[in-house]
C-alpha positions as CSV (number, residue, x, y, z in Angstrom):
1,X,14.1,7.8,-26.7
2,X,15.6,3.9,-27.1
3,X,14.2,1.7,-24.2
4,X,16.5,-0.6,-23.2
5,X,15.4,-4.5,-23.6
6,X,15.0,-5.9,-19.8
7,X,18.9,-7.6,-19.3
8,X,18.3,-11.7,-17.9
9,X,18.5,-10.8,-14.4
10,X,15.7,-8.8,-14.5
11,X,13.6,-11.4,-16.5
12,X,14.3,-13.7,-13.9
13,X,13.6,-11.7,-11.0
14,X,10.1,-10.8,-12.1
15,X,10.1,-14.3,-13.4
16,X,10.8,-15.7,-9.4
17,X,8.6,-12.3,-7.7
18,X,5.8,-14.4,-10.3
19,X,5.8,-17.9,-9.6
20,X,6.7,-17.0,-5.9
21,X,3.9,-14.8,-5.4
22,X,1.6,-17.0,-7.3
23,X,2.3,-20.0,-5.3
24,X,1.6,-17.9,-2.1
25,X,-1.7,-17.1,-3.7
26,X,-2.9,-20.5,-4.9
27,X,-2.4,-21.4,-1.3
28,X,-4.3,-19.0,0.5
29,X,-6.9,-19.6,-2.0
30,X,-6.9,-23.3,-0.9
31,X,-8.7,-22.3,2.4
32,X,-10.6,-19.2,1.2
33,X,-14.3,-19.0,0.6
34,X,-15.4,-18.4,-2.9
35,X,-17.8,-15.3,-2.6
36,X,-17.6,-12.3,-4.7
37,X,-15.5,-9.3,-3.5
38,X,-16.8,-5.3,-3.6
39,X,-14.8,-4.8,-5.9
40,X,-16.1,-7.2,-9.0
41,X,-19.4,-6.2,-7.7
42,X,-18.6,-2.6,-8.0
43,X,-17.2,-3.3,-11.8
44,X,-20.3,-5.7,-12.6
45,X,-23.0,-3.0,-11.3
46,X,-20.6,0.0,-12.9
47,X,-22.2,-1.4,-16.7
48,X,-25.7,-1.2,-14.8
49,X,-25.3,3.1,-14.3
50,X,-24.7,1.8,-10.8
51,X,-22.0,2.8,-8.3
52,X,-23.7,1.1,-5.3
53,X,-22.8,-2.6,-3.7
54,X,-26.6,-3.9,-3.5
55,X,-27.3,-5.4,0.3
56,X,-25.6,-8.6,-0.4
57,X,-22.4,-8.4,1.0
58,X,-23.0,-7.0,4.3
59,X,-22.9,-3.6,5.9
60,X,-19.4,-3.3,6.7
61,X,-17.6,0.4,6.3
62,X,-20.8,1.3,3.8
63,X,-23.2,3.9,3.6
64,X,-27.2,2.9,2.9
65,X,-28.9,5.9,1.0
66,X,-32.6,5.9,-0.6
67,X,-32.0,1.9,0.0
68,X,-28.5,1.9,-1.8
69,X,-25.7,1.0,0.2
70,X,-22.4,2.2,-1.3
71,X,-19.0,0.5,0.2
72,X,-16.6,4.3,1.6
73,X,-13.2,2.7,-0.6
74,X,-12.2,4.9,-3.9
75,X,-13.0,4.7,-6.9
76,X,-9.6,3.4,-8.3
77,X,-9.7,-0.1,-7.8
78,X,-12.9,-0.4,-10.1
79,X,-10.8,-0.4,-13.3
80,X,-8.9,-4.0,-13.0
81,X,-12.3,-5.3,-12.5
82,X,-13.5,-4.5,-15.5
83,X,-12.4,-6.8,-17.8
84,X,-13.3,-9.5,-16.4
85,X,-17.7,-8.3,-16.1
86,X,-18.1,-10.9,-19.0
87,X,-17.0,-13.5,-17.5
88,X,-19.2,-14.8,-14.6
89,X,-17.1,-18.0,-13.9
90,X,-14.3,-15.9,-12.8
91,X,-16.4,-12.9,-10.5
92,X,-14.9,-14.7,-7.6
93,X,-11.4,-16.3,-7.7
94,X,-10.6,-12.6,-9.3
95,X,-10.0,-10.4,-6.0
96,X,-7.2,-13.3,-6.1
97,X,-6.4,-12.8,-9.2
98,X,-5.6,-8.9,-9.6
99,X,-4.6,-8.7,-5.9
100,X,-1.5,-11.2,-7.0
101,X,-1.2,-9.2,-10.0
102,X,-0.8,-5.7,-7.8
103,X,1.3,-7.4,-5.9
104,X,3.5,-8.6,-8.5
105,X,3.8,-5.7,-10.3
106,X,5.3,-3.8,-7.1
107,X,7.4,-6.6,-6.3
108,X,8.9,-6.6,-9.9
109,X,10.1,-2.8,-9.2
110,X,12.1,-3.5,-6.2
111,X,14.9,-4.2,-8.6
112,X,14.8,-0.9,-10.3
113,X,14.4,0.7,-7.1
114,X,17.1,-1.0,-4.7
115,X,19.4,-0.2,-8.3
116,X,17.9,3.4,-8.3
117,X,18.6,4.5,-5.0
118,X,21.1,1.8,-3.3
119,X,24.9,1.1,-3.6
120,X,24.8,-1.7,-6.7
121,X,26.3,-5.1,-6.4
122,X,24.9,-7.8,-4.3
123,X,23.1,-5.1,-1.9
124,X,21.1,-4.3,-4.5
125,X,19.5,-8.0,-4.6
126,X,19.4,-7.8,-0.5
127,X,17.4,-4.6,-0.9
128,X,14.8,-6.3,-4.0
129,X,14.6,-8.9,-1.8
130,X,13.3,-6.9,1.3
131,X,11.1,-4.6,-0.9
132,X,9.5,-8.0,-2.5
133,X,9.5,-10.3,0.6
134,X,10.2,-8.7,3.5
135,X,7.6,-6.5,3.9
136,X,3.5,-6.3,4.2
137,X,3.2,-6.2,0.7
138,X,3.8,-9.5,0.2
139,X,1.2,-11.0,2.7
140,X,-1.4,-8.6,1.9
141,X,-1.1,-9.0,-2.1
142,X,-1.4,-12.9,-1.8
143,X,-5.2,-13.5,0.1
144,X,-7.2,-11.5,-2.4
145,X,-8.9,-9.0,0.1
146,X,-10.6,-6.3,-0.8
147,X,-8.9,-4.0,1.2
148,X,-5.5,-5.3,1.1
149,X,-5.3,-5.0,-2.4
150,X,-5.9,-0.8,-2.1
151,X,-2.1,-1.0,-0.2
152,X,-0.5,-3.1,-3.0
153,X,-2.3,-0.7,-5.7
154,X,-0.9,2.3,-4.0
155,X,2.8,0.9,-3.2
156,X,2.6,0.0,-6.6
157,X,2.2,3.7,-8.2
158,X,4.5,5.2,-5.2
159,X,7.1,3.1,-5.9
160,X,6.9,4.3,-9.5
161,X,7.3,7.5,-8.7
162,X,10.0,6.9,-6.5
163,X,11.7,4.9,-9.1
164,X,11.0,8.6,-11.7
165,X,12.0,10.8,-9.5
166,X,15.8,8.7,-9.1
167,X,15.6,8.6,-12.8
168,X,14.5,11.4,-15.5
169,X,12.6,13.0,-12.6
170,X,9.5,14.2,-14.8
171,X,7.2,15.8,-13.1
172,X,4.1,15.0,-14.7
173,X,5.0,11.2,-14.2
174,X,5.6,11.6,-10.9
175,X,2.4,13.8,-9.7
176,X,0.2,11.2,-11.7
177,X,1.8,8.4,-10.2
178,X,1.3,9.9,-6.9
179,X,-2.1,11.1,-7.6
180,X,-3.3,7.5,-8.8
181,X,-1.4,5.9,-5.1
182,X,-3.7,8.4,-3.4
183,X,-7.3,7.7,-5.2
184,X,-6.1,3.8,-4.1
185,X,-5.0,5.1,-0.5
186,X,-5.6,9.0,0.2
187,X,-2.7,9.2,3.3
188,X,-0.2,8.8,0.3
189,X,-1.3,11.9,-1.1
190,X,0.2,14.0,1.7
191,X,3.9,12.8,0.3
192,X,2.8,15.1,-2.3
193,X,3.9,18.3,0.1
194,X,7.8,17.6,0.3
195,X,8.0,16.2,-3.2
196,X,6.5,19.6,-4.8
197,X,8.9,21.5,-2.7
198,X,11.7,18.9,-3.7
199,X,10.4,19.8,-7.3
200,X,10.4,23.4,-6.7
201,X,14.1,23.6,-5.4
202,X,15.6,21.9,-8.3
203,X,16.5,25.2,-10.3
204,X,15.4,27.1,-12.8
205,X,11.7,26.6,-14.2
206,X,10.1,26.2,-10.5
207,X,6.9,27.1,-11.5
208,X,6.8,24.8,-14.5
209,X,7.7,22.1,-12.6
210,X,5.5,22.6,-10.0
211,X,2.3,22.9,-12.6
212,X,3.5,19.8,-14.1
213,X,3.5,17.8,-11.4
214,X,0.2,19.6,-9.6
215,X,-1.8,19.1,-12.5
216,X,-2.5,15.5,-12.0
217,X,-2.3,15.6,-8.7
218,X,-5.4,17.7,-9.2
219,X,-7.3,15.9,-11.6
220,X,-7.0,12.8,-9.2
221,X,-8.1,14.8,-6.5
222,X,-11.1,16.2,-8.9
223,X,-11.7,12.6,-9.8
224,X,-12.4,10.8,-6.3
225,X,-14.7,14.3,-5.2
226,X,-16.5,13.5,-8.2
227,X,-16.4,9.7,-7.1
228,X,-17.9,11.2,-3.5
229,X,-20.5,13.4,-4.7
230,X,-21.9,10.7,-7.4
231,X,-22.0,8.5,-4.0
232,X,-22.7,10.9,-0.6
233,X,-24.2,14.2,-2.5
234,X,-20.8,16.2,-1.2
235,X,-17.4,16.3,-2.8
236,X,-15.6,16.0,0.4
237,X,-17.8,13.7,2.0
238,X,-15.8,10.3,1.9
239,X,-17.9,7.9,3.6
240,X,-15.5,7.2,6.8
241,X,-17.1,9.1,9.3
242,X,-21.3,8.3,8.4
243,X,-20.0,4.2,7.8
244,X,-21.5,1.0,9.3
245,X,-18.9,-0.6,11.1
246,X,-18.9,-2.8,14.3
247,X,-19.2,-1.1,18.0
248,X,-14.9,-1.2,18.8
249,X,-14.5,0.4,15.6
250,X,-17.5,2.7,16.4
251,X,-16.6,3.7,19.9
252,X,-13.0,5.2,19.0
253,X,-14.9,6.9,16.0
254,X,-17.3,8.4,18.2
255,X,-13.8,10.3,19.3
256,X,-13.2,11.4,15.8
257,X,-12.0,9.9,12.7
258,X,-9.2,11.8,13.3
259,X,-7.7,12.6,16.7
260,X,-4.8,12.8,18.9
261,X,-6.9,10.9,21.2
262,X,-5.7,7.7,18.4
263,X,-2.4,8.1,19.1
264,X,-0.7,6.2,22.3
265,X,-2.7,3.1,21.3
266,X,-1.8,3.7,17.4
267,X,1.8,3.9,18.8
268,X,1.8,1.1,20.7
269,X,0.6,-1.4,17.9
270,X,2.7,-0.1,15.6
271,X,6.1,-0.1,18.0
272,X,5.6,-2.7,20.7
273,X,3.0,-4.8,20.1
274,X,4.4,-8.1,19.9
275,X,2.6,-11.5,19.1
276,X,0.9,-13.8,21.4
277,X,0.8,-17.1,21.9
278,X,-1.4,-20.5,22.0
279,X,-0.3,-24.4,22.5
280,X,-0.9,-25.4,19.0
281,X,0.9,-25.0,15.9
282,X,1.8,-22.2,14.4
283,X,1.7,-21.7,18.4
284,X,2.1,-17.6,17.4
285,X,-1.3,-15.5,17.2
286,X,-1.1,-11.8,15.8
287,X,-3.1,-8.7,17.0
288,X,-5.8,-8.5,14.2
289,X,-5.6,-4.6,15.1
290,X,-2.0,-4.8,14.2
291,X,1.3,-5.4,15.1
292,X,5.0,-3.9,16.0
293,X,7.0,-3.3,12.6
294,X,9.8,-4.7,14.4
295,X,8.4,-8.2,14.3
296,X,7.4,-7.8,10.5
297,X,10.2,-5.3,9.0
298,X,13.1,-4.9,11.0
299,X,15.1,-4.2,8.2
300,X,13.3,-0.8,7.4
301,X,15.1,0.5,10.7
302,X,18.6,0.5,8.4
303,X,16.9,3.7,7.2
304,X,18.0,5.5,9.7
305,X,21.5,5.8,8.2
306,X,20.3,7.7,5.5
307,X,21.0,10.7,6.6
308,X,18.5,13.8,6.4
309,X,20.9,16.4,5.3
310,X,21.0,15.4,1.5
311,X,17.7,16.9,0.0
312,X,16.5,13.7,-1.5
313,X,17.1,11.8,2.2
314,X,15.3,15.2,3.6
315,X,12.3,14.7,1.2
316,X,11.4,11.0,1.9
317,X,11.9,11.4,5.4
318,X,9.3,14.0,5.5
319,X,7.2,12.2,3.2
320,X,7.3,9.0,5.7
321,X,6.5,11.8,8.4
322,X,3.5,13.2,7.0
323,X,1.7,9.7,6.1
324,X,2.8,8.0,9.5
325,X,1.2,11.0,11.0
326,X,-2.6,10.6,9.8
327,X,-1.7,7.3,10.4
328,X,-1.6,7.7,13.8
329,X,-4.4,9.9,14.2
330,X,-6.6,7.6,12.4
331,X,-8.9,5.9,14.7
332,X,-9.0,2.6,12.5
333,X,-5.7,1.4,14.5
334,X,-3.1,-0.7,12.4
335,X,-6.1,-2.3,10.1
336,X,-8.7,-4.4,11.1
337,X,-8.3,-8.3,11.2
338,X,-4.8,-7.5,9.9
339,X,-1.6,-9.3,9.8
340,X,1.2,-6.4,10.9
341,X,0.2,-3.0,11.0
342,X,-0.6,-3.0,7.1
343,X,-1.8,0.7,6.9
344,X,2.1,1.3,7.4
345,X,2.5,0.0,4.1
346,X,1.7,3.4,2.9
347,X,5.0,5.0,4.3
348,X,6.9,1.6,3.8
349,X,7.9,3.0,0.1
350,X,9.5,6.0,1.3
351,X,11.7,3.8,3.9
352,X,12.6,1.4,1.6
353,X,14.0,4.2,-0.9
354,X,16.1,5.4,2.5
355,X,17.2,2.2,3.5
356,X,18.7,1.7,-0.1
357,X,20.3,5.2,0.4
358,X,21.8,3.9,3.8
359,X,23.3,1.1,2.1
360,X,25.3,3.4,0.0
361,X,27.1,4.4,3.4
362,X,27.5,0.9,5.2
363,X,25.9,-2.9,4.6
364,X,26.7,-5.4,6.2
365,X,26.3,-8.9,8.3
366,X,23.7,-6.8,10.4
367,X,21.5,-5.3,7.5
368,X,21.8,-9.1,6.0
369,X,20.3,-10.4,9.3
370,X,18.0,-7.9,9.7
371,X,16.3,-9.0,5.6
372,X,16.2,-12.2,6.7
373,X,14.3,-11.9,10.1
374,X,12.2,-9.4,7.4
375,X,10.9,-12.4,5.1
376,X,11.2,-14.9,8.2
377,X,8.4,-12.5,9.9
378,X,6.3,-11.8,7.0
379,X,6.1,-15.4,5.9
380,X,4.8,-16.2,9.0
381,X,1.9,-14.3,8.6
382,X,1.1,-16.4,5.5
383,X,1.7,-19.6,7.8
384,X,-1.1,-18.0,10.1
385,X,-3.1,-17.4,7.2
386,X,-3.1,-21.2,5.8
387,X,-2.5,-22.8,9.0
């Protein structure tokens, strides 16, 4: 098959996602500290026969065993570490590095996917624009955090899917994509449910699609219980219920990692809570557990003019049901020392395919608005951030 050569428009828009992103990054990394991340330590200690942190870097969501402390994250994130082992001068600006680079990379395919699922024309830029700008992704992708950077990994390989499925709908692209999202973020991999029944509906061959697309689903799911055992001695022993982490965090674990108990609060950040405020510039201070979507992406509530009766409409909806769902069960709340509610970020792909699909029906002066008070909410948490 011919690929087609990228058209100028779409040079340029990864050229401005790029120098816009970088920018961001460069100034974040004005005020930052310059200590190695988990994750180049992880990669660095990987070509030792290692999987273990050391004790250096604290005890924070990790696991000491036989006096080897392991940090609970997946294994996925190792790999972009890698290449840069030989190289000691850069161990710590590159958390900043391949976080931007993530980032980037998902920005870059919010063309595709506003052109994939929304109305073409100028909506289609709107809709780049909100996927690249107007959401978490952007704020998270820029500071070079360890754990922000697992959110822009896995909206990076959902939104690949998403763009597959709208497209030549392979299967076997579209479980691997999935299956990498979830060893970066495991509540992504419950999108996987309405996606192989999606699959299965589509005609003739069911069962062929649905081993296609399985398949790596499976070996992704093999890979991060291989990942565990190495780590914990069990397969499904992931870390997040034996951690180290502070006595907040521990208390509402001591309900259960997951429970319905999570819920009202986990609610309440992610619908109402709203931002505070002090007497000096940037005179607005955010919940580190998180934050209302409404005062981050407002936009994403155009989604609801999707529809649900459609089957594609019907399959990301459920997909965005299933993930919001552990999400709210989760005792974590919205993210530690977080800007917005970023564990949301895992359903945001799934909304942003239906708010392009909404667009189809009706966009307008509203759906404008509500973009811009998108990237006017987001950017603010990079003004907290350098501030």
């Amino acid at each position: 098959m011919r690929i087609r050569p990228p058209s100028r428009a779409e040079v340029a828009w990864v050229i401005v996602v790029t120098v816009l992103y970088g920018i961001a990054t460069l100034l974040v990394l004005r005020v930052a500290g310059h200590g190695v991340g988990k994750w180049m330590t992880l990669a660095a200690h990987l070509f030792e026969g290692r999987l273990d942190l050391g004790t250096a870097l604290g005890t924070n969501d990790t696991v000491t065993i036989a006096g080897r402390t392991y940090w609970v994250a997946g294994p996925l994130t190792i790999i972009p570490f890698v290449p840069f082992v030989p190289f000691h001068a850069l161990w710590w600006p590159s958390r900043f590095i391949v976080s931007a680079l993530l980032g980037i990379g998902a920005a870059s395919l919010m063309l595709p996917l506003a052109r994939a699922y929304g109305p073409g024309g100028r909506a289609t830029w709107w809709l780049a624009v909100l996927g690249a700008f107007g959401t978490l992704l952007f704020v998270m992708s820029i500071q070079g955090n360890d754990y922000y950077m697992t959110h822009a990994e896995a909206m990076l390989f959902t939104v690949i899917a998403l763009i597959e499925w709208q497209g030549r709908r392979r299967p076997i692209v579209i479980g691997l994509a999935l299956g990498l999202a979830g060893l970066a973020r495991p509540p992504v991999l419950l999108a996987t449910i309405p996606i192989a029944i999606a699959l299965s509906l589509s005609g003739p061959g069911a069962l062929r699609r649905f081993a296609a697309f399985a398949s790596p689903v499976a070996i992704t799911v093999l890979v991060a219980g291989a990942y565990n055992w190495l780590r914990f001695g069990s397969p499904l022993e992931t870390g997040y219920g034996i951690s180290s982490i502070g006595p907040d965090l521990a208390a509402r674990r001591a309900v259960g990692v997951f429970s319905i108990r999570h819920v009202p609060e986990n609610i309440w950040l992610l619908i109402f809570r709203g931002f505070d405020f002090q007497s000096n510039f940037p005179y607005l201070v955010s919940d580190p557990r998180g934050q209302s979507i409404l005062l981050t992406s407002p936009a994403l509530l155009a989604a609801v003019g999707a529809g649900i009766r459609a089957r594609t409409p019907a399959m990301l909806w459920a997909a965005t049901a299933l993930v919001t769902a552990v999400l709210l069960l989760y005792y974590g709340e919205g993210g530690f020392r977080t800007y917005g509610y970023r564990y949301f970020l895992d359903a945001t792909p799934f909304l942003l395919a239906l708010t392009a699909i909404a667009a189809r029906n009706h966009f307008g002066a509203l759906e404008r608005l509500l973009i811009v008070m998108s990237v006017v909410f987001v950017s603010i948490g990079l003004v907290l951030k350098v501030a």
